[in-house]
C-alpha positions as a Markdown table, in Angstrom:
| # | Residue | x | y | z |
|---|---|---|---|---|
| 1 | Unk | 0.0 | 0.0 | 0.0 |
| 2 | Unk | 1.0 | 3.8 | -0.2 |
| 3 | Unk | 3.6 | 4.2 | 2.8 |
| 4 | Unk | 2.8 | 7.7 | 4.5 |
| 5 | Unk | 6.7 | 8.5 | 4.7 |
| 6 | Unk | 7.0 | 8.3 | 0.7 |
| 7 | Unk | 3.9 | 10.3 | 0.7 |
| 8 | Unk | 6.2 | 12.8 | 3.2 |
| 9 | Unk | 9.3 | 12.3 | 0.9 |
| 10 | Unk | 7.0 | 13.9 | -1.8 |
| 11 | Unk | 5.6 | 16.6 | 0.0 |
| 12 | Unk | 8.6 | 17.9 | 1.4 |
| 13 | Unk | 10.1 | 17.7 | -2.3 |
| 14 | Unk | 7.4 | 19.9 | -3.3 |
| 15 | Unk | 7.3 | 22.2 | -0.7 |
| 16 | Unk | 11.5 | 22.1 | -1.9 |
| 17 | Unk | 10.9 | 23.5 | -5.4 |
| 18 | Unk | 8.0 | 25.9 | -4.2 |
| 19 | Unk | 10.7 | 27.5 | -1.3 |
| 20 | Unk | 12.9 | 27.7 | -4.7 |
| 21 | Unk | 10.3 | 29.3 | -7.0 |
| 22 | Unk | 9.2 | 31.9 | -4.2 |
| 23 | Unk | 12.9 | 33.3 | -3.4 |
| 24 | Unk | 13.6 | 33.8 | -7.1 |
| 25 | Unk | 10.9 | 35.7 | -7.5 |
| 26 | Unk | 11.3 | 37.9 | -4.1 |
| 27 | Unk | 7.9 | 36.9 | -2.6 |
| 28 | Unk | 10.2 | 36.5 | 0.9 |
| 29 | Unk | 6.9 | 36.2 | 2.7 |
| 30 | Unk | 5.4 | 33.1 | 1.1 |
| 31 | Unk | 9.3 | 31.8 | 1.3 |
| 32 | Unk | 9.3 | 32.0 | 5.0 |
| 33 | Unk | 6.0 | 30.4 | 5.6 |
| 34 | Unk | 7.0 | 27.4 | 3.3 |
| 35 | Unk | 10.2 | 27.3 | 4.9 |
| 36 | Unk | 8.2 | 26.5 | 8.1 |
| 37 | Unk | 5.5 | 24.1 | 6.5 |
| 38 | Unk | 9.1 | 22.2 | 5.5 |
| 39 | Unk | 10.4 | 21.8 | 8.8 |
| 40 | Unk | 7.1 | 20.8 | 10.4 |
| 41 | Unk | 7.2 | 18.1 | 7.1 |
| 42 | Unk | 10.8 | 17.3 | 8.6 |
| 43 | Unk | 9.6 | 16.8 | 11.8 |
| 44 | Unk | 6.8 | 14.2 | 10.9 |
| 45 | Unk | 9.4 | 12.4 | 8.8 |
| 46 | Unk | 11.3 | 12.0 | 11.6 |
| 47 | Unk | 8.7 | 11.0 | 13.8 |
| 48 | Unk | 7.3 | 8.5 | 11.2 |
| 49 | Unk | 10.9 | 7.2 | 10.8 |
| 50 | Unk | 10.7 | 6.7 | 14.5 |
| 51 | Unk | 7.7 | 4.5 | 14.5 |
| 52 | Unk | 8.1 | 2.1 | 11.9 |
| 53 | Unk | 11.6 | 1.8 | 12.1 |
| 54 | Unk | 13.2 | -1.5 | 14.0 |
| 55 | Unk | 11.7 | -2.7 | 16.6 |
| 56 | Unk | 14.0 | -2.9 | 19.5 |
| 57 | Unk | 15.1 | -7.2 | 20.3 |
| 58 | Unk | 13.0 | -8.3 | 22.6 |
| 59 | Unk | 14.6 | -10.7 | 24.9 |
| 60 | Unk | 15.3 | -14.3 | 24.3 |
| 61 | Unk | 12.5 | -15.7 | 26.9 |
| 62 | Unk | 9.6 | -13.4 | 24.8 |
| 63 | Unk | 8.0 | -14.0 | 21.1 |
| 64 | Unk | 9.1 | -11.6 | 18.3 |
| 65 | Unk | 5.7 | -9.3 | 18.6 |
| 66 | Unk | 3.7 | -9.4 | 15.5 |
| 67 | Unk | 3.1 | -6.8 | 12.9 |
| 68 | Unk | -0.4 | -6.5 | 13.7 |
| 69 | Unk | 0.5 | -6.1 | 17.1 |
| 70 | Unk | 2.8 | -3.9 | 16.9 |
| 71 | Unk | 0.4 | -1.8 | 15.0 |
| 72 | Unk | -2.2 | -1.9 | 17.1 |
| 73 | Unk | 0.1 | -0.1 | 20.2 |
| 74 | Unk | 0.3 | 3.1 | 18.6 |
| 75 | Unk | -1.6 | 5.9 | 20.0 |
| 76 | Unk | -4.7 | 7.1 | 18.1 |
| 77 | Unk | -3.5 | 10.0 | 16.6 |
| 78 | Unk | -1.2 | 8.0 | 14.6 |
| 79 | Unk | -3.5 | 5.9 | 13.5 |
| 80 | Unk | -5.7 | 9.0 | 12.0 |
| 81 | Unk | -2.5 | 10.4 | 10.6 |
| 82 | Unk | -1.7 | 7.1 | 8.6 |
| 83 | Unk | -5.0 | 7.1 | 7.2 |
| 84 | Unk | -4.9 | 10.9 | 6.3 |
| 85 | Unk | -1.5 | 10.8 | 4.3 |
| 86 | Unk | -3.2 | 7.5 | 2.2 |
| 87 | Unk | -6.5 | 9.9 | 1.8 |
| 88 | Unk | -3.9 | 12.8 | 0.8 |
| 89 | Unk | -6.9 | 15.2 | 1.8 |
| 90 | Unk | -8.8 | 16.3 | 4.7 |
| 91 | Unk | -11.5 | 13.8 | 5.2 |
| 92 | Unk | -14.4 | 13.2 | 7.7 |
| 93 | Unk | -13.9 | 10.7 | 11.1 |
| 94 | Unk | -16.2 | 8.2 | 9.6 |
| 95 | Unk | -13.9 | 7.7 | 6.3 |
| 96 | Unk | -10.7 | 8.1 | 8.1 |
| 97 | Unk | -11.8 | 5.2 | 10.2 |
| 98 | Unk | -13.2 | 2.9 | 7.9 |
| 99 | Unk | -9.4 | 4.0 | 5.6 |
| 100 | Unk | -7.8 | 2.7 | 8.6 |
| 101 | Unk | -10.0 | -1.0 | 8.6 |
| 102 | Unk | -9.2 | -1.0 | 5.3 |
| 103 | Unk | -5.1 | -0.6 | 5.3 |
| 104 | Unk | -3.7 | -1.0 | 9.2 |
| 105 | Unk | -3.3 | -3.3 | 11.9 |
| 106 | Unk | -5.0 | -2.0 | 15.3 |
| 107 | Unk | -8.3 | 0.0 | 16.7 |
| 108 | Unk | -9.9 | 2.9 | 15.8 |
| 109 | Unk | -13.1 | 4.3 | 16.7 |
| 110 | Unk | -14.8 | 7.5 | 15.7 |
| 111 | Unk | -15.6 | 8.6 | 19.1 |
| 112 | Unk | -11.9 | 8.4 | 19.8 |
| 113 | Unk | -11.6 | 11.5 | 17.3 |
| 114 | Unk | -14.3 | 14.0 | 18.8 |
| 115 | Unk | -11.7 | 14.6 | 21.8 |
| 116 | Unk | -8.5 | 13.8 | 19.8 |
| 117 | Unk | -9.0 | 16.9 | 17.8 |
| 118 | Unk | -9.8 | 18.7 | 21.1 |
| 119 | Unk | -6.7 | 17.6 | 22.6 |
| 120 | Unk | -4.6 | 18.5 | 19.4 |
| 121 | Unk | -5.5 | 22.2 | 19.6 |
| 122 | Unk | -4.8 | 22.4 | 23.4 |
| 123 | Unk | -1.4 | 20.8 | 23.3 |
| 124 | Unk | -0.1 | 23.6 | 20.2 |
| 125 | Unk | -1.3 | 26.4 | 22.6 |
| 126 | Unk | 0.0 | 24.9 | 25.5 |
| 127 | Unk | 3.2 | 24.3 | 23.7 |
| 128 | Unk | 3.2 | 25.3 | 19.7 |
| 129 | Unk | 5.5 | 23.2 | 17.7 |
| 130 | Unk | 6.6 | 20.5 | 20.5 |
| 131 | Unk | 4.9 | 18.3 | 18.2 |
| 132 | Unk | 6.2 | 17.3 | 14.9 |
| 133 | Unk | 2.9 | 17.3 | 13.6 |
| 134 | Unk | -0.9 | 18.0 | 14.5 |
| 135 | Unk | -4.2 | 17.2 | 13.8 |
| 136 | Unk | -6.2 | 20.2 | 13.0 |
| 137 | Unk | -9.7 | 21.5 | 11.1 |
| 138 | Unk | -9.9 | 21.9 | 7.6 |
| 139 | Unk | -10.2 | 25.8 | 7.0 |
| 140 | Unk | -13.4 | 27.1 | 5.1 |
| 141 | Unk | -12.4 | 29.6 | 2.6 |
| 142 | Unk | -14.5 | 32.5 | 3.0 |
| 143 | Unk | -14.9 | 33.1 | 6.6 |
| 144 | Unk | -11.4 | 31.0 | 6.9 |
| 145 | Unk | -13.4 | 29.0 | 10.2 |
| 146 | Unk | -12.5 | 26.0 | 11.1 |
| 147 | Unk | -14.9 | 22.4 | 8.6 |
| 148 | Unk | -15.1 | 20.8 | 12.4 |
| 149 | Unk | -16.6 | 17.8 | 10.1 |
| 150 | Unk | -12.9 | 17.8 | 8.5 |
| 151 | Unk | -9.7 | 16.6 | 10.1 |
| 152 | Unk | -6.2 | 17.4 | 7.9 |
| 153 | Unk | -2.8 | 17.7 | 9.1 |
| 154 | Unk | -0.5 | 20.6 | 10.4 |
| 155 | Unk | 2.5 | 19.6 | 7.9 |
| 156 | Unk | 0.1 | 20.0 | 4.9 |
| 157 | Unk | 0.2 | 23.6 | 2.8 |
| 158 | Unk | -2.9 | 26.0 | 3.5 |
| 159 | Unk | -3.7 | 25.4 | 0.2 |
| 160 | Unk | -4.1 | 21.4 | 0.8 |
| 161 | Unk | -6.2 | 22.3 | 3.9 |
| 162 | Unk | -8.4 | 25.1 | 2.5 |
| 163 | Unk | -11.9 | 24.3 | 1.7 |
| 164 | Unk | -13.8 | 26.2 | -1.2 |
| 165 | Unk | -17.1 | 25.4 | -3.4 |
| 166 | Unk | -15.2 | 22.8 | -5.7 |
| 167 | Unk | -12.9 | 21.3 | -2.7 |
| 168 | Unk | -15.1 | 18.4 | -1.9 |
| 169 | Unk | -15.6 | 16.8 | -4.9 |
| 170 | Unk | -11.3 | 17.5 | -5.7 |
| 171 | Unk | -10.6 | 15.8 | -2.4 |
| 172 | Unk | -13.0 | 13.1 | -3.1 |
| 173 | Unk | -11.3 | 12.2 | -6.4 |
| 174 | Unk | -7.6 | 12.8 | -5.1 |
| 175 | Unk | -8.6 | 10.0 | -2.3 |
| 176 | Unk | -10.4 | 7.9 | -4.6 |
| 177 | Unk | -6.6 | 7.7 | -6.7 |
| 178 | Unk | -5.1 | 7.4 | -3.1 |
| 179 | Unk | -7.1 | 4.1 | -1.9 |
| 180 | Unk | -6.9 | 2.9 | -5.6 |
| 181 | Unk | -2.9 | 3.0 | -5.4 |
| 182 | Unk | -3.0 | 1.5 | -2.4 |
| 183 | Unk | -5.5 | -1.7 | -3.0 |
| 184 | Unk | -2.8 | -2.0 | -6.7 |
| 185 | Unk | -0.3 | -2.1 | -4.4 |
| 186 | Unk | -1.5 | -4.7 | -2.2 |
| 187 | Unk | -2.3 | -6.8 | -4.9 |
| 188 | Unk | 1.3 | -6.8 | -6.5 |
| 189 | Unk | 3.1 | -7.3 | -3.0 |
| 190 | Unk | 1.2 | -9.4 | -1.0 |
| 191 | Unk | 0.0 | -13.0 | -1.5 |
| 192 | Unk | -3.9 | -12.5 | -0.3 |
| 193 | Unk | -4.3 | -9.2 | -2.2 |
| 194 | Unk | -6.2 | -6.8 | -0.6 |
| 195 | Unk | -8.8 | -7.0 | 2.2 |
| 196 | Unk | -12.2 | -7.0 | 1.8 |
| 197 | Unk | -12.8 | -3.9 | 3.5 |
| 198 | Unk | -10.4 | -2.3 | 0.9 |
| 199 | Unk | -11.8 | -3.6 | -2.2 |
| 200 | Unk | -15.4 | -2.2 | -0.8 |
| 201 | Unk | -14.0 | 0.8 | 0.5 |
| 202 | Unk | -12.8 | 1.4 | -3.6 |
| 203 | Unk | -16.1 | 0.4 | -5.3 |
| 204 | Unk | -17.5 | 2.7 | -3.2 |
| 205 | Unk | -15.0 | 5.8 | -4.6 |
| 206 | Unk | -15.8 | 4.1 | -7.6 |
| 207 | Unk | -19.6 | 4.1 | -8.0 |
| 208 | Unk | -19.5 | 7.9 | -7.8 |
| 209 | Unk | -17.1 | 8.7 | -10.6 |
| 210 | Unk | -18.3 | 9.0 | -13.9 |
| 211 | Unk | -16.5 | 6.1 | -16.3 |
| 212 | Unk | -14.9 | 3.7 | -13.3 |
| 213 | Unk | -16.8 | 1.3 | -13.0 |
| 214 | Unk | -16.0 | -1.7 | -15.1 |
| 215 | Unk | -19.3 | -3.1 | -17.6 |
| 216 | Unk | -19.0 | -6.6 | -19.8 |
| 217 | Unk | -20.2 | -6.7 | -23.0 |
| 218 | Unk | -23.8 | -7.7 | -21.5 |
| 219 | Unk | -23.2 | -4.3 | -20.1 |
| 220 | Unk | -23.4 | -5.9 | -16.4 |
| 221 | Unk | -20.7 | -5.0 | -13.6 |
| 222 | Unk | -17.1 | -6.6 | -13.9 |
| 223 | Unk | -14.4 | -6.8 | -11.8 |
| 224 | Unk | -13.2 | -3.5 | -10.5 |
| 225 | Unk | -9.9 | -2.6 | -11.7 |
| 226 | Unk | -7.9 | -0.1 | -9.5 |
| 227 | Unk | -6.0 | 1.3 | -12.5 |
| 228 | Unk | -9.2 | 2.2 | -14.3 |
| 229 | Unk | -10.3 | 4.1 | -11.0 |
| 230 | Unk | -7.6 | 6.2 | -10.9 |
| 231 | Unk | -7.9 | 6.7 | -14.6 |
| 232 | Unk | -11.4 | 8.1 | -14.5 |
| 233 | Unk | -10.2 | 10.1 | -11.2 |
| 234 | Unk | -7.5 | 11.8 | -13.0 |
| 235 | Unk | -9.7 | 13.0 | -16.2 |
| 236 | Unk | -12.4 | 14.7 | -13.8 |
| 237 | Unk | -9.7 | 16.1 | -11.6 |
| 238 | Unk | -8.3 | 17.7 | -14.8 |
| 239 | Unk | -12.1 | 19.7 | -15.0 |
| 240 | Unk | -11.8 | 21.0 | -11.8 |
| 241 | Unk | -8.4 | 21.3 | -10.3 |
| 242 | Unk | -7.6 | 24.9 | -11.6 |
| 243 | Unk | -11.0 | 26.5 | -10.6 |
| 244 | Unk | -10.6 | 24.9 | -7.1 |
| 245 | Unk | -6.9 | 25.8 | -6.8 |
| 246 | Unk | -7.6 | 29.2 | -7.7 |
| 247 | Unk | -9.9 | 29.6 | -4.9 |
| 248 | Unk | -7.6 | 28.1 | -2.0 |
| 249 | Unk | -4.4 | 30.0 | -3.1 |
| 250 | Unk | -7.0 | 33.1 | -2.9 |
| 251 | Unk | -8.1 | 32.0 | 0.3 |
| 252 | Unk | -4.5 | 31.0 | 2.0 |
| 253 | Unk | -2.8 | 34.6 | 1.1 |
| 254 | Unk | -5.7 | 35.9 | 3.0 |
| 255 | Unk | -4.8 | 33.7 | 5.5 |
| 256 | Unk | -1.3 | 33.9 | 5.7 |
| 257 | Unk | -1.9 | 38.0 | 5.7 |
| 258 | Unk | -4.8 | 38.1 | 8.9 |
| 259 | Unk | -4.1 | 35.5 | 10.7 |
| 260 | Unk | -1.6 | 34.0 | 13.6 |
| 261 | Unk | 0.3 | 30.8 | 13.5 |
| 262 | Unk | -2.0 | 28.9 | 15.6 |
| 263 | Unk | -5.2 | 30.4 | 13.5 |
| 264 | Unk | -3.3 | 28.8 | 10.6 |
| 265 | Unk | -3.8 | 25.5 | 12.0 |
| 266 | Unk | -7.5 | 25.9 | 13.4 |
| 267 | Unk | -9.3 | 28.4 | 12.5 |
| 268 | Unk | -10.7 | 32.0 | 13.4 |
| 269 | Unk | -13.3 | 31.6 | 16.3 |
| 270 | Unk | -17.0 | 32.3 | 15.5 |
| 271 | Unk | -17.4 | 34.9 | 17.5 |
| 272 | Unk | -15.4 | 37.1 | 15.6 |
| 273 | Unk | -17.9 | 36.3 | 12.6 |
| 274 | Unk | -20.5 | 37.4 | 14.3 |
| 275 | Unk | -19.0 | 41.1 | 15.3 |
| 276 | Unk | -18.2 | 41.6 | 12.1 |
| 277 | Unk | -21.4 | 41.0 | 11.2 |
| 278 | Unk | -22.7 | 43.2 | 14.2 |
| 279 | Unk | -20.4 | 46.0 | 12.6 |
| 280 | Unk | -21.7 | 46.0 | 8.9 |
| 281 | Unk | -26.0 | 46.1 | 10.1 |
């Protein structure tokens, strides 16, 4: 399946080339604030390289621990952030959790999440940036608020965590190629292919893109084939990805312009809607 640290690799390679692009053209604003999405990218690698690196021996009187097992110890929140790098886009609790059935050893529950986002937000204003990563609200584009229905991740680019009119259905289809990699990858590399809950996870993507689901010449349902998914994916994302693009890069210099660090990561509070509402009657 999609391993979250090559899905790191490439974000920090991108966020590379953009810290490139931005100093040659002397926007030493946006350089800065990619310079610090890169080393909170940095930090997550790290972290990640932490977890899934050796194990340490156990000793000779106790079983080698299985992967499943092993899996299953880590705390929730890397459990959500697994499932998040697959999805490559802020998704709701429900689909994160049924992403990690799907893919990864160990429990998850959505109730679990309801305080894990609570307890995300209080440990970056208790101590911003002790963590190499957090787990923070999407960011709605016009009143830049935190999508509370939305988890994404703190290492991601406003852009990737901005939600405007077209975002939905561009995050639907960029997960949809996301779980479709990762069922063709299970199928090449291991012998029982992918679970159940994968495959049904996928038809699911599938049924709701124009053009991926299979047909036979009776013009009944075949056999679903991942590469076809991400096929159809890719030609709708190609009618929608400027338009929606345009609209978070909009939305983010607002955002890197009005608000603080930590309102970056989640959100203006409501009340300051409302008084600026208050102030234009």
């Amino acid at each position: 399946m999609s391993d979250p640290l090559d899905a790191l690799e490439k974000s920090i390679g991108t966020l590379r080339r953009a810290i490139r692009d931005a100093t040659a053209a002397g926007d030493t604003e946006r350089a800065g604030e990619l310079r610090m999405q890169l080393r909170r990218a940095e930090r997550a690698w790290d972290a990640l390289l932490d977890t899934d690196g050796p194990a340490a021996a156990p000793p000779p009187s106790a079983p080698q621990a299985a992967p499943a097992a092993r899996g299953s110890q880590l705390p929730a929140r890397e459990h959500v952030h697994r499932a998040l790098m697959l999805l490559r886009a802020p998704a709701a609790p429900k689909l994160i959790v049924g992403v990690h059935e799907a893919f990864f050893p160990g429990e998850l529950s959505a109730s679990k999440l309801s305080s894990l986002r609570r307890d995300e937000e209080r440990s970056y204003r208790s101590s911003p940036g002790a963590r190499p990563y957090y787990l923070c609200p999407a960011l709605a584009h016009d009143l830049l608020t935190p999508v509370r229905a939305l988890i994404s991740i703190s290492t991601w680019t406003l852009e990737q965590r901005i939600i405007g009119p077209l975002s939905p259905r561009v995050d639907f289809l960029t997960s949809a190629i996301g779980i479709a990699e990762a069922v063709q990858t299970s199928s090449e590399s291991t012998a029982d292919g992918p679970t159940p809950q994968a495959q049904r996870l996928l038809w699911r993507f599938a049924a709701n893109i124009p053009d991926a689901m299979p047909t036979t010449a009776s013009g009944h349902e075949g056999a679903l084939d991942a590469q076809r998914v991400i096929g159809a994916a890719v030609a709708e994302l190609e009618v929608h990805t400027d338009a929606d693009r345009a609209t978070r890069v909009v939305a983010a210099r607002r955002a890197r312009k009005s608000l603080g660090d930590d309102e970056q990561l989640f959100g203006t509070p409501l009340r300051g809607v409302t008084h600026l509402r208050s102030a234009r009657a």
